[in-house]
N, C-alpha and C positions, 0 to 999 in steps of 0.2 A: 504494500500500500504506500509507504513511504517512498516509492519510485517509482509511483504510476502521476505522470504528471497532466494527463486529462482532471483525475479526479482534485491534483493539488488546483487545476485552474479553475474548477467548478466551486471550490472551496473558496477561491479568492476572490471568485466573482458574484459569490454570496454574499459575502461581509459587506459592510459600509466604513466611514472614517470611524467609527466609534468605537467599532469592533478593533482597527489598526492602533486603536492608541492601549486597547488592553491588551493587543499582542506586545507592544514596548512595552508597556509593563512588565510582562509575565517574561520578556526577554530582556530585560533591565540588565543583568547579571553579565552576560556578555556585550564584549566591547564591539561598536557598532563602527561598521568598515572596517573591521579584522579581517584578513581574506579564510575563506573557507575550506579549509583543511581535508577536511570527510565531508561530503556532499551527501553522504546516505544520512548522518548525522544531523546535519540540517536542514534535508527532506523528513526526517523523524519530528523533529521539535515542530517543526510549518504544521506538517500533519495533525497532529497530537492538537497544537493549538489549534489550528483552526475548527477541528473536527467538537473541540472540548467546546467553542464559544459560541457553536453551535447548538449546544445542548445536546442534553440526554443520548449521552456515548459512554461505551464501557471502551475501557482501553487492558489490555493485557499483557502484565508484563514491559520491557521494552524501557522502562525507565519513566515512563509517565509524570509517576508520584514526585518524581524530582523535577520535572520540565510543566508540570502546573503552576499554578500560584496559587501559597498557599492558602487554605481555607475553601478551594475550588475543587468541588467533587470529596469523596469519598475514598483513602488512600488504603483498600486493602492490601492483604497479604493471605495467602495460605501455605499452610505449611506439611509436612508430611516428610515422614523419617527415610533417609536413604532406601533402607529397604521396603517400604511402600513403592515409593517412585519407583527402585527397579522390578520390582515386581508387575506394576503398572505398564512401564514401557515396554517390557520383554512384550507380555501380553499385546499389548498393541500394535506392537511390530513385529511381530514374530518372530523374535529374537533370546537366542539362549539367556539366562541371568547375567553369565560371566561379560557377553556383549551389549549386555544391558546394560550392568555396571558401568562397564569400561561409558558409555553413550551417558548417562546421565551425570556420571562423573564430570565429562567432559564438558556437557551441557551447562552443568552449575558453574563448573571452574568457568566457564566464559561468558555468562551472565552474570556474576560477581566483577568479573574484570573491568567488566563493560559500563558497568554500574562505577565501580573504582574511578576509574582511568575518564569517562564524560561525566560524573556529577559530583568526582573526588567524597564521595559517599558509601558508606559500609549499608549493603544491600541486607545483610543480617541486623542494624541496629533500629528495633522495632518503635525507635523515634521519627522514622519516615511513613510510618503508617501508624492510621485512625483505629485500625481494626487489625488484629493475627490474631487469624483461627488456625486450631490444628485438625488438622483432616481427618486424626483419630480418632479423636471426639466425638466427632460431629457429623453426622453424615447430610450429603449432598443438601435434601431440602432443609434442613434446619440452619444450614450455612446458609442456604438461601433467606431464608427467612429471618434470620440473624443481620446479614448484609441490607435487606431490606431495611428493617427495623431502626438499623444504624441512620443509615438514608431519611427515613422520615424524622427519628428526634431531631436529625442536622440540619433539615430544611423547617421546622416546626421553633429551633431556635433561632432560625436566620429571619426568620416572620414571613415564608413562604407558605 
């Protein structure tokens, strides 16, 4: 999604000035006329904003919770113990444990980095998010309903 640039120019030609000036905002943090280094990188942030200031978007993953601003949307997390996820993934892709291992190992190690290395942010420290649920807990609708739940006291406090 982040390098399909029909949909970035559909985005762009949604918004109005109003919208443009809560994009400087929410991109306040980086310096303006920097040249752009990773262009998937800032096809991610465009996306992500624009899609957010559109309203009612789930974003997954990808780094979001750090490229909002804060107090915008609902910053979950879930969680689940190594050996959930590799059990999960084998299943899904049909793949032995040991190459499951090896895959979601890998997965994590570079969705931490990525997290690291663009938001200088620890992807584990549950101060970037509203909400961590563990998967063990809780199963799927109660998460849901949980995540719900969260969503409305937060919009119920904001006087929506």
């Amino acid at each position: 999604m982040a390098g399909d640039d029909a949909i970035r120019r559909h985005l762009y030609e949604a918004v109005n000035e109003r919208d443009f000036k809560w994009w400087e905002a929410a991109m306040g943090r980086w310096v303006v006329g920097r040249p752009v280094v990773d262009d998937y990188f800032q096809r991610l942030c465009d996306a992500v904003l624009m899609l957010a200031r559109q309203g009612h978007s789930v974003f997954l993953g990808r780094g979001a919770n750090y490229i909002l601003p804060a107090g915008h949307g609902l910053r979950v997390r879930l969680h689940a113990s190594l050996e959930s996820r590799v059990r999960a993934c084998a299943e899904a892709r049909k793949l032995s444990l040991a190459a499951a291992r090896e895959a979601v190992e890998a997965e994590t190690r570079d969705r931490a980095e990525f997290v690291r290395r663009r938001f200088r942010a620890d992807p584990d420290d549950p101060a970037g998010y509203d909400l961590v649920l563990d998967l063990q807990r809780w199963s799927v609708p109660e998460i849901v309903e949980l995540v719900l739940a969260a969503f409305e006291l937060r919009r119920a406090r904001a006087g929506g």
